[in-house]
N, C-alpha and C positions, 0 to 999 in steps of 0.2 A: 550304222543304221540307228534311229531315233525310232521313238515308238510310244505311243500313249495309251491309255488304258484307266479307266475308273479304280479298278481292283486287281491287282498283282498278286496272284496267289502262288509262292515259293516253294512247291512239292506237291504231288498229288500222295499223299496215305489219303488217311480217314478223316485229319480234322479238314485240311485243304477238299478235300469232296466233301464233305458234308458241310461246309459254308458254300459251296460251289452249287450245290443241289438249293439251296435258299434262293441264291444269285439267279441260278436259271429258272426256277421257278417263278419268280418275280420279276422278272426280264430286267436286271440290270448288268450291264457291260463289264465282263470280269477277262483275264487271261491267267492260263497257268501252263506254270514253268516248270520242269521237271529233269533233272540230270540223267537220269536212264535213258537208254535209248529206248522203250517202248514200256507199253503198261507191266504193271507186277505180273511177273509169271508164279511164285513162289513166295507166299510174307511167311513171317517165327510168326505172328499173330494168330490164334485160332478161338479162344476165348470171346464171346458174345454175348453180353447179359441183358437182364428182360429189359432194362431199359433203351437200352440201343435197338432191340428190336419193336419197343413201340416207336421207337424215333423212324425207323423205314418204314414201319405202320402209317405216322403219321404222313410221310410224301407218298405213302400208296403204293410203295416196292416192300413190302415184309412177307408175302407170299411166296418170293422166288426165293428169297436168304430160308425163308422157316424149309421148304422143299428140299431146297438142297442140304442144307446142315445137317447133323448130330443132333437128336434133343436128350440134354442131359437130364434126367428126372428123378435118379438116385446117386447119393455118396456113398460108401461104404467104406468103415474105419478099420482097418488091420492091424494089428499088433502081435507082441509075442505072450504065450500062455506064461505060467508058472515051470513049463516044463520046456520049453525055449521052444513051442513048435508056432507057426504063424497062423495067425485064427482069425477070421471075423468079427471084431466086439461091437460094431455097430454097425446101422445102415439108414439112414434116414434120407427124408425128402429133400434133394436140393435146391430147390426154392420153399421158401415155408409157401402151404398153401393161402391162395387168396392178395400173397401181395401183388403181383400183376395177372394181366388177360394173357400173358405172353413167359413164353417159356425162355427159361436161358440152353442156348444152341452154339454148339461149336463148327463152325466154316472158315478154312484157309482165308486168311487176308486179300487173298488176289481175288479169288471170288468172290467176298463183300466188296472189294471197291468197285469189280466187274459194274454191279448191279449199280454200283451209284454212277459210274461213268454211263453207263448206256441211262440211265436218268436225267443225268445233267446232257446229252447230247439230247433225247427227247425233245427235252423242255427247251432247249437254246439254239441247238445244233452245234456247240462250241463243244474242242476237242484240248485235248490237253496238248501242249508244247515241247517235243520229248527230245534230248539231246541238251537242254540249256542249264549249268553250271553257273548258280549263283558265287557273285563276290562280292559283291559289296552294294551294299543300302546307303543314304546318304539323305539326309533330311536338311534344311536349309535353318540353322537358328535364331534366324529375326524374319519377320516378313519381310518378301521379297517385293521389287516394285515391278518386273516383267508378270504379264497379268498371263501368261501362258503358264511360269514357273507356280505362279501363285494359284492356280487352280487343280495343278496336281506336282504339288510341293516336292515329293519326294523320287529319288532317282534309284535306279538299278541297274547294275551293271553286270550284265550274263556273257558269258560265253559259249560259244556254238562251234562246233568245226574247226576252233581255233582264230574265229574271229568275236570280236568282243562288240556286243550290241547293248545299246542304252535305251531302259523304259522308264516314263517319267509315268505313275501314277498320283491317283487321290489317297490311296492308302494300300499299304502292302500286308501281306500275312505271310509269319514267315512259321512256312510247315514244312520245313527241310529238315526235320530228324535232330538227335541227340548232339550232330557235332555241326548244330545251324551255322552256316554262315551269316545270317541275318544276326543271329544273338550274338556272332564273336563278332560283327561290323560295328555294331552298334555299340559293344564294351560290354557287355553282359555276364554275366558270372554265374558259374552254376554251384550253388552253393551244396554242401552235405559232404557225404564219404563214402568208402568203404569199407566191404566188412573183407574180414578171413574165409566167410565159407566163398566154395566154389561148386558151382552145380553146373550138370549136364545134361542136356537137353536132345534128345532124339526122336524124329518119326519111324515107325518101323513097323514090319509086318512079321508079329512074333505067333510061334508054336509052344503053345504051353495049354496045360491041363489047368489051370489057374481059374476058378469059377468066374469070375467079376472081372477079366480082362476085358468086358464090352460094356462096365459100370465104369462112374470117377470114382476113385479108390484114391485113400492115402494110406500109405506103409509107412509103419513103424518097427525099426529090426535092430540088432545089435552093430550090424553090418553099416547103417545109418537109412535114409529115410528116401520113399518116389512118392511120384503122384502121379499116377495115372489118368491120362485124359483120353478115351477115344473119340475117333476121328471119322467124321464125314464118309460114306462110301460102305462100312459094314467089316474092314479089313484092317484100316490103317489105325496104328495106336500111338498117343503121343506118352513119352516118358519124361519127368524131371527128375534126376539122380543127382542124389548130396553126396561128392564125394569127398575121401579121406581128408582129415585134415592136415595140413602144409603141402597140399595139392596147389601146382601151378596151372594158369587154366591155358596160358601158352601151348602147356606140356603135355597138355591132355590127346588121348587117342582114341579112336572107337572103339578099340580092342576095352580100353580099360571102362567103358562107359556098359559096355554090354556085360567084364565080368564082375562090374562092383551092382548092376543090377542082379544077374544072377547069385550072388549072396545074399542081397537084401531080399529075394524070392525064398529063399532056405528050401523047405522041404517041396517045393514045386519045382517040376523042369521048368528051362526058359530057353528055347534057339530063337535064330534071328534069322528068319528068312528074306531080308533085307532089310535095310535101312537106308529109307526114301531122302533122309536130311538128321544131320546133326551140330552139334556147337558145344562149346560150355563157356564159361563166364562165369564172374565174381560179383558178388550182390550187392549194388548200393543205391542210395536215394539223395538223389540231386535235386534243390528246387532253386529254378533263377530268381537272381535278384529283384526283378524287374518285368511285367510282363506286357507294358508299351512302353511306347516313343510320341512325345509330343514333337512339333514343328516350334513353335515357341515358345521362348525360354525366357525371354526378357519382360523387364517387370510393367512394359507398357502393351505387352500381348494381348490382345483382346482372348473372351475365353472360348471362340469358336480357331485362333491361332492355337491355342493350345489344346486343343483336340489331339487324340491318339492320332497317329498317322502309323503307328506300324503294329504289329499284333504279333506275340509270341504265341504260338498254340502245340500242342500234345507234345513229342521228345524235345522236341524246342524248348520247353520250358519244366520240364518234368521226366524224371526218369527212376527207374525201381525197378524189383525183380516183376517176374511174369508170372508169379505163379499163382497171383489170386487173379489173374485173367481181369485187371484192369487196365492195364493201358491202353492199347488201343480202344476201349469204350470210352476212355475219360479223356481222349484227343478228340474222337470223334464228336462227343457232347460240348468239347470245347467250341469243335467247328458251329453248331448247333446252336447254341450261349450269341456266336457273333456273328454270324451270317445276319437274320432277321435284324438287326440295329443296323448295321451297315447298310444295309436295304432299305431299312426307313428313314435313315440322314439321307443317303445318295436319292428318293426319292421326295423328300423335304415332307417329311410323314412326322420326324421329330427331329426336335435341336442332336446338332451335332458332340451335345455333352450327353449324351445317350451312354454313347461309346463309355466313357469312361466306367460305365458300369460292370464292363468286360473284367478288367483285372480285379473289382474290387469281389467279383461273385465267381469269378473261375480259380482267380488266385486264393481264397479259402478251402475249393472243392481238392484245388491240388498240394495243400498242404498236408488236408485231410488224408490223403492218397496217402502223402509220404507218413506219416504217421502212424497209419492203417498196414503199410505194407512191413515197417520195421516191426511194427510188435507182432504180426503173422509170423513172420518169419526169425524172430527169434522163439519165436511157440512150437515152430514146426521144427525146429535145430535140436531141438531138446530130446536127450535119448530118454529109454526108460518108460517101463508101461502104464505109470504113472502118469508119466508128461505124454503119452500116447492118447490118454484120456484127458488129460489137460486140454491137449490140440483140439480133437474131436468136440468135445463142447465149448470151446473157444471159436470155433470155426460154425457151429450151429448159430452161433450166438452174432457171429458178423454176414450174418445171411440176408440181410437189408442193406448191408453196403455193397459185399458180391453181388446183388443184382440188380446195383447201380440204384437203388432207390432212397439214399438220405440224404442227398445235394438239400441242400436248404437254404435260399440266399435272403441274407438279412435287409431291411429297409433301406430304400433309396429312394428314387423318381420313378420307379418301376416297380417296386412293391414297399408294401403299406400294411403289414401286418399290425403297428400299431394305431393305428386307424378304424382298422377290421373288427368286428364281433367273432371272434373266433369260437365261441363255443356254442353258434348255432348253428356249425358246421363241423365238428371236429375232426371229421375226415378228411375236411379239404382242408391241407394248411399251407398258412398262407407262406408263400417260399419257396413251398415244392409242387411238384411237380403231378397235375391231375390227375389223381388215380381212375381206373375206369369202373364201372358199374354195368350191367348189363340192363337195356332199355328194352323197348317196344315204341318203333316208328308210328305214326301217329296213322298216319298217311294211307301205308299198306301193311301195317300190323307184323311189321319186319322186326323179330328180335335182335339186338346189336348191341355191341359196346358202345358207351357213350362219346368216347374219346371218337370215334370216327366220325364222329361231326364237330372234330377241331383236326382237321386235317394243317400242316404246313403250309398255307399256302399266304402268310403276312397279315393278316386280318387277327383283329382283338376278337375275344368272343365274352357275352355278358351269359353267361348260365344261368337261368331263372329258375326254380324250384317254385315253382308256384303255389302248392299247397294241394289240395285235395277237390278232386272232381266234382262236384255237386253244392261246395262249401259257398255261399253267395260271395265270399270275400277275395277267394281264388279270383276270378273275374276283374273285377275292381280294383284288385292291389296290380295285376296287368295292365288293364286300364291309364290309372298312374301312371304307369310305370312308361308303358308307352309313351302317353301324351310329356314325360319328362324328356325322353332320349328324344326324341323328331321335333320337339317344340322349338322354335325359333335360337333360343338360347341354351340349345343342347349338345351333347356331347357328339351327337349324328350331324346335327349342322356343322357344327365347328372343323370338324375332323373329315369329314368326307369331300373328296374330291368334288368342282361342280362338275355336272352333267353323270356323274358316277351313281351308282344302285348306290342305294340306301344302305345298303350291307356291303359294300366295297370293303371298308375297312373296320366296321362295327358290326358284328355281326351278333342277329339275339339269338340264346338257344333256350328251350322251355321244354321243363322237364315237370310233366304233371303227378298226381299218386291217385291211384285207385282202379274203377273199373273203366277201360276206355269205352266203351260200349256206351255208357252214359255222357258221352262228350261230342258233340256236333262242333263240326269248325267253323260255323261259323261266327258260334258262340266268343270265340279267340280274338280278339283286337288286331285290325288287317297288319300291323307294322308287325308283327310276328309270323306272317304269313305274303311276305310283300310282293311287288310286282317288280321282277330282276330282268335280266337277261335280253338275247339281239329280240325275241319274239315277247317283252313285256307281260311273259307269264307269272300265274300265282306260282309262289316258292312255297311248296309245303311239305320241304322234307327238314322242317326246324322247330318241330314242335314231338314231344318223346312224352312219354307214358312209362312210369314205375309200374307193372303192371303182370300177370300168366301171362306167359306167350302159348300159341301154341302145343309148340313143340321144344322149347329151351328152358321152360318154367321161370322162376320168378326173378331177377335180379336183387331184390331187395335194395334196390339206388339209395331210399332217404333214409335207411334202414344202416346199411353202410355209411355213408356221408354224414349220419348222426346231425339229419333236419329232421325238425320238428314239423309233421304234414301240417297242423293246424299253422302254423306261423310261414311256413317259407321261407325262402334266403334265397339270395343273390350271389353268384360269383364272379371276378371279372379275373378274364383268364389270358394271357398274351401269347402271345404267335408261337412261343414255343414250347406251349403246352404249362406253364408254369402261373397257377392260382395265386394273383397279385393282391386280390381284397376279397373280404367277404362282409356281404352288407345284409340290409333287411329293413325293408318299408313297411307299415302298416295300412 
């Protein structure tokens, strides 16, 4: 059987749903393949950090992940005294306050994807494809002259049932796990190593007097080193144990997993009233050589032939220990990274050398990972109440990468930091990734994060900071500014679909300072306020106020974001939440 398909997406985890949740939301024609026979019952994933939770913020599913999870809100560092007994020496916040709206939460892997599958069927009605056993990918390396092959270049060959079916797409993603068939089809390498330690990983439901067994804890002992994660529900506890050295992790047993934890416990009991899942494994960090596949190779390729066609994303192209709870967030933001570019080639929103900006801003984010996870973990390997206090401020101190917030992607066709005025905004930089502010709706005086009016849904967004209410100049520099973006030779004409709203794909947002009260709309230039929709009504929930709320008090937006009310700035911010310029008209 033969089979076509725009987007071949090769596993459902986290990065293949979460490009898949883009796809359905934008209604572009995608399938996915998956070798299990039915959705995850049980992932080793439980680790959640603030940023992956605004990412479900932004598709409008962060509600059900915050309800159901764990929110983790303190650490607490243990070590041995002077007199070998095990003590509490620290405990602090585990997010520094103020860098996200959104807490880091711990939920099993099967119920985060739960939530993006029942999303992506929502928006599409499309179901994942369960039973099919990828083998081989296969891209064609000159242009082809069959205009059927040439429209979706590349092939894949699945098995099912023990019959072997062929899908010809426009581009494939392969989110088949650590040991991809996509990356070993293709010749791919995963480059790095191994270390000596070997840790053990259990869920369980333990009995013990242990103060902080419902906090994340790290233990430092003579015995060697856990980390306590609880778990979802109010019972279940996850454990990581470093054990002994010249530990085989073949050779390992639960027996030995539960008594090298209760050493490392010393003066506290520890039973184990079961143990829901266990493992161990030996630590290393892998990064592929390579993180696409172009279709052309020859020196007369035009350079839409040599466009990506195949896309490594999350164990596919990265792999490391789990214990600072990033991988599956850093597969999922992969997905995140390429879903919106593939949605805007396949809808001729932008050239298909978009794409290429994929490897060159995810492949940094996951070097970074590997880098990040080897010095953690040779911090945390370290005995001695010395290196116990090493860890614990080493670990303070990586509390803006634990929660997923230093991604920074450098200048391309999509960001333009040198371009930018960057220090009329210092809070927005340009790279990463829009931090939120607390607002007031203009409209009905609705307190709110700012980010919830850049929801995922493919659309550029221009953030206006206007300036101050009452200032004659606030007005005018709008004014402008409008009559720039709608005028005949503007970035709304250019770019917007015909017969399409105005805000189809440009959408404005304005963000005023002062008392709203002193602000009539209709003061506002109408293209900020347009006429959208089947019933051609006024849009006026795009205009926000720095401002008291009622009841949430003040946000302090330009106050944070470090604009100047007298002057104003501009931000231009792209579909997946990531501040590309920062400008300022007079």
């Amino acid at each position: 059987m033969v089979r076509q398909t725009d987007i071949l997406i090769c596993g459902s985890g986290s990065a293949g749903l979460c490009a898949a949740a883009w796809f359905a939301k934008c209604g572009v024609d995608f399938t996915i393949l998956d070798k299990r026979p039915g959705p995850m019952e049980r992932g080793q994933a439980d680790g959640v950090q603030c940023r992956t939770v605004e990412v479900f913020e932004s598709f409008g599913i962060a509600e059900d992940l915050l309800r159901a999870s764990y929110h983790v809100l303190e650490v607490a560092f243990w070590s041995l005294n002077e007199q070998g007994k095990l003590i509490r020496a620290k405990r602090v916040a585990d997010t520094e306050p103020g860098l996200s709206h959104m807490p880091h939460v711990i939920l099993n892997q099967a119920r985060l994807n739960a939530i993006l599958l029942d999303y992506m069927h929502s928006q599409s009605g499309r179901e994942v494809a369960y039973g099919y056993a990828v083998k081989h990918v296969q891209l064609p390396s000159t242009s082809v002259s069959n205009p059927a092959h040439a429209q979706y270049p590349v092939s894949v060959i699945a098995e099912k049932d023990g019959n072997e079916e062929i899908f010809h797409a426009k581009y494939v993603l392969g989110c088949d796990g650590a040991h991809s068939s996509i990356r070993k089809s293709l010749g791919y390498r995963m480059l790095g190593d191994s270390t000596d330690a070997i840790w053990g990983v259990m869920d369980i439901y333990p009995r013990t007097a242990f103060p902080d067994i419902r906090r994340k804890v790290t233990i430092h002992s003579a015995s060697g080193n856990l980390l306590i994660i609880p778990r979802e529900g109010g019972s279940l506890v996850r454990f990581y144990v470093e054990l002994p050295p010249g530990t085989q992790a073949q050779h390992v047993t639960l027996a030995d997993l539960h008594a090298t934890a209760r050493r490392i416990f010393t003066q506290y009991d520890l039973d184990f009233s079961e143990t829901y899942w266990w493992s161990a494994y030996s630590i290393g960090q892998r990064l592929v050589d390579h993180f696409t596949a172009s279709a052309g190779t020859s020196s007369s390729s035009s350079p839409v032939d040599c466009q990506p066609r195949v896309f490594l994303t999350g164990d596919a192209c990265h792999t490391h220990s789990p214990k600072a709870g990033q991988g599956m967030n850093v597969s999922l933001q992969d997905g995140y990274n390429l879903g919106w570019k593939l949605a805007h080639v396949l809808q001729n929103r932008a050239s298909p050398l978009l794409l290429r900006t994929y490897e060159r801003e995810r492949g940094m984010v996951a070097k970074d990972l590997i880098d990040f996870d080897r010095e953690l973990m040779q911090t945390f390997s370290k005995k001695g109440s010395a290196n116990a206090k090493e860890f614990s401020e080493a670990f303070i101190k990586a509390g803006r990468y634990t929660a997923g917030l230093t991604a920074k992607y450098e200048d391309s066709e999509i960001v333009a930091a040198g371009r930018s005025q960057q220090g009329r905004a210092p809070g927005l930089v340009v790279g990463m990734r829009f931090p939120s502010a607390q607002v007031v709706r203009f409209c009905d005086a609705r307190a709110m994060q700012l980010v919830r009016a850049l929801p995922a849904d493919g659309r550029w967004r221009i953030v206006v900071f206007a300036g101050k209410i009452g200032d004659g100049k606030t007005i005018r520099r709008l004014e402008r500014l409008a009559k720039f973006l709608e005028g005949t030779d503007g970035p709304v004409k250019r770019f917007t679909p015909n017969g399409a709203d105005v805000d189809a794909f440009i959408e404005p947002i304005v963000v005023f300072s002062g008392k709203r009260v002193e602000l009539e709309q209709e003061l506002i230039p109408p293209y900020f306020w347009p006429e959208t929709g089947k019933w051609k009504m006024r849009d006026i929930h795009k205009v926000f106020v720095d401002d008291e709320s009622y009841n949430s008090g003040h946000g302090h937006a330009y106050q944070k974001y470090g604009v100047n009310v007298a002057d104003g700035v501009l931000a231009i911010v792209r579909p997946d939440q990531c501040s590309c310029f920062i400008g300022y008209g007079s």
